[in-house]
C-alpha positions as CSV (number, residue, x, y, z in Angstrom):
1,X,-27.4,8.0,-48.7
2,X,-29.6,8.2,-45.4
3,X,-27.6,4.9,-44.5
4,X,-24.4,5.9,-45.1
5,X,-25.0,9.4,-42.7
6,X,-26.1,6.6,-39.9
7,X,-23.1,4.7,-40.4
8,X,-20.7,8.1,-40.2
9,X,-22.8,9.5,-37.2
10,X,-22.1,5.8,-35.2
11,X,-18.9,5.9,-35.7
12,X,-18.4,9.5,-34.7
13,X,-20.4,8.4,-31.6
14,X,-18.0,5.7,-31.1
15,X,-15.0,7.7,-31.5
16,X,-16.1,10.1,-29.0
17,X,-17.4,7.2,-26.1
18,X,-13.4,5.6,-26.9
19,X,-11.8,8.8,-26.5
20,X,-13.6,9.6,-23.0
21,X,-13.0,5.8,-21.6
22,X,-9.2,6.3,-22.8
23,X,-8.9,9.9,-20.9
24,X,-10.9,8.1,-18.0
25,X,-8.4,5.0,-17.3
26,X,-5.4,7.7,-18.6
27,X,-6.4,10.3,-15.7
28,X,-6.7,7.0,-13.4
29,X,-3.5,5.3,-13.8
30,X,-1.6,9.2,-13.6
31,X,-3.4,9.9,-10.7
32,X,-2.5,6.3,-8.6
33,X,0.8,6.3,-9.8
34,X,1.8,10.3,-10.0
35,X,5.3,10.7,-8.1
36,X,3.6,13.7,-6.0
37,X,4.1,13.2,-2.6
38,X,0.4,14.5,-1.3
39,X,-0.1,12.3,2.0
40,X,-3.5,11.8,3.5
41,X,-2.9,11.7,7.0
42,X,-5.5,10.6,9.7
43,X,-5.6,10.4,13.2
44,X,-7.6,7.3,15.1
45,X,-6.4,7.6,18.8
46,X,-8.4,4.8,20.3
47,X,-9.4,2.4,17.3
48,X,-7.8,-1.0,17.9
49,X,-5.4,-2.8,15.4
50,X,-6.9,-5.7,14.1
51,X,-4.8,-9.2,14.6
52,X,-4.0,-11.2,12.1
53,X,-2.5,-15.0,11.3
54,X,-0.5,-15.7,7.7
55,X,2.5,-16.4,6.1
56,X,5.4,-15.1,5.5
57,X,6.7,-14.4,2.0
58,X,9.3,-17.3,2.9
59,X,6.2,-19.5,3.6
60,X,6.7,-19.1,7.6
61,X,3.3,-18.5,9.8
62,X,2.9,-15.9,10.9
63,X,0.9,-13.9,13.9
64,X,0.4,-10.4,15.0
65,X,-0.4,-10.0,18.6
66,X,0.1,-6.3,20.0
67,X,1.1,-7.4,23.8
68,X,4.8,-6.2,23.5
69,X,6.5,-3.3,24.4
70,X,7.3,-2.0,20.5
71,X,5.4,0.2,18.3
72,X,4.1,-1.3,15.4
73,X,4.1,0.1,11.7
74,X,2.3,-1.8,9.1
75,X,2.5,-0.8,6.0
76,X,0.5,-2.8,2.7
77,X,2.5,-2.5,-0.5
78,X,3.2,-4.6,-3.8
79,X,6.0,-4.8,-6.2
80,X,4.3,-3.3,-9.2
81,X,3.4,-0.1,-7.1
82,X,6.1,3.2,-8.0
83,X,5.8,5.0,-4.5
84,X,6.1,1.8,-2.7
85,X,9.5,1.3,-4.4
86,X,10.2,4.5,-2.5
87,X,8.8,3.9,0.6
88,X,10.0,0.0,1.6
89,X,13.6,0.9,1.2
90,X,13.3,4.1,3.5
91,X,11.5,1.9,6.1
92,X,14.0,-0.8,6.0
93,X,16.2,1.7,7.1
94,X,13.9,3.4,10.0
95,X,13.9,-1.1,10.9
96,X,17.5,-1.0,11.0
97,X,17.9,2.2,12.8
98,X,15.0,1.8,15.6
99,X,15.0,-1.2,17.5
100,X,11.6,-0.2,19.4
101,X,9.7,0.1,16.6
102,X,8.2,-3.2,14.7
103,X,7.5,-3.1,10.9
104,X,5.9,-4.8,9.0
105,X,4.9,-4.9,5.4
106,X,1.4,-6.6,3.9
107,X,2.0,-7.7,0.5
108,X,-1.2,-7.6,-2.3
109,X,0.8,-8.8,-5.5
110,X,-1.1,-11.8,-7.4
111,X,2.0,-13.6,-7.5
112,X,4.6,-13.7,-4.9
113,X,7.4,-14.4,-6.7
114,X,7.1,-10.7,-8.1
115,X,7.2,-9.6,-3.9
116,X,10.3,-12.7,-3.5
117,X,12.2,-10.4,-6.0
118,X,11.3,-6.9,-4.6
119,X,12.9,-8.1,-1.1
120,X,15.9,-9.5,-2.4
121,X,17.1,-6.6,-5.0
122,X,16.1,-4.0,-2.5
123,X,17.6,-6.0,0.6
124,X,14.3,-5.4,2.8
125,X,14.8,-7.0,6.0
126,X,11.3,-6.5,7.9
127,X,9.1,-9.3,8.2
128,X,6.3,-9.1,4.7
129,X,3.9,-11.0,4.6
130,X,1.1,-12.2,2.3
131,X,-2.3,-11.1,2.5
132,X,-4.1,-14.6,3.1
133,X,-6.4,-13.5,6.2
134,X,-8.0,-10.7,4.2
135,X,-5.8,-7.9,5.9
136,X,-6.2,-5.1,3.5
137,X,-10.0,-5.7,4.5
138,X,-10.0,-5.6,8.3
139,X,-7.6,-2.4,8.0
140,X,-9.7,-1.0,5.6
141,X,-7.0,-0.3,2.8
142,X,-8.3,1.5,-0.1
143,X,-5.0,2.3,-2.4
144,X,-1.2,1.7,-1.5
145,X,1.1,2.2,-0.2
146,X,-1.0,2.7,3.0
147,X,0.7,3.3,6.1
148,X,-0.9,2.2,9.8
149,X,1.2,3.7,13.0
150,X,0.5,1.5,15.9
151,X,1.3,2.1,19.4
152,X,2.4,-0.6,22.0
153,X,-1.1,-1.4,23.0
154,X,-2.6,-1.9,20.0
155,X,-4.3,1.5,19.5
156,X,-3.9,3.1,15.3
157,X,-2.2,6.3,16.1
158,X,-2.7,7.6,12.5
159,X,-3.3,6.3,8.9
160,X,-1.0,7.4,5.9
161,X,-2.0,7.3,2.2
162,X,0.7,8.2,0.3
163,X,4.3,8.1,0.1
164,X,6.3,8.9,3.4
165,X,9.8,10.3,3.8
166,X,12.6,9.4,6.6
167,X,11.2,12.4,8.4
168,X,7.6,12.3,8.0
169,X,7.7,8.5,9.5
170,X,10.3,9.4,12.5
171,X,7.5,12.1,13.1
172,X,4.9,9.6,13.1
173,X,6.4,6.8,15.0
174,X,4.4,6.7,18.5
């Protein structure tokens, strides 16, 4: 009998460690990928941009040098990711519509045929490239999409984590 209580309280004690893990990766997963459009802006006048040398989705190389006269936006993103499906196609269109302003997009999908595919049924035109030199690292990205506004010198105007409109961006642009 004593046995047979041990068994039931285990299995209770199980049960209950199952159910907390599933509400912990549950309230994870609705949190990242929540359509809410809550935006963590930051402001970093004076930090530089750090450089960077990859590919190209296409395979091309790549380099980012800020000694032009354009503003650079740099946003990291991935296929898989719900408010970067919002967000590429809105900044294909602020590329389209600004020719001052430079944008370009940091891919993080494990395979780049899933990013290939993204470009092509969403007709993105800015340059996206792979994340080979350990961008998301020198920029610091901790969850996408995650939004850099660079000025012509170099200089981070301000960070975004979170989804962007048309508006918000055309605010942002330095």
């Amino acid at each position: 009998m004593m046995n047979k209580k041990l068994i039931t309280v285990k299995s209770i004690y199980f049960i209950l460690i199952f159910c907390l893990f599933s509400f912990l990766i549950f309230f994870l997963f609705w949190n990242q990928f929540s359509s809410k459009e809550v935006n963590e802006i930051q402001s970093i006048r004076g930090e530089l941009a750090p450089t960077f040398i990859t590919k190209t989705i296409k395979g091309e190389e790549f380099s980012l040098q800020f000694n032009n006269s354009n503003a650079t936006i740099i946003t990291f993103w991935a296929s898989w990711c719900p408010p970067c499906r919002k967000e590429l196609p809105i900044l294909d269109e602020i590329s389209n519509e600004n020719t001052h302003v430079k944008i370009i997009g940091v891919n993080i999908d494990g395979d780049i045929r899933d990013a290939e595919k993204f470009i092509d049924q969403y007709n993105i035109s800015f340059i996206s490239v792979i994340d080979e030199d350990f961008i998301t690292i020198k920029y610091g990205v901790s969850k996408i999409p995650e939004t850099f506004f660079i000025d012509q010198n170099g200089q981070i105007i301000s960070r975004v984590s979170g989804n962007l409109t048309k508006d918000k961006i055309k605010n942002l642009i330095p």
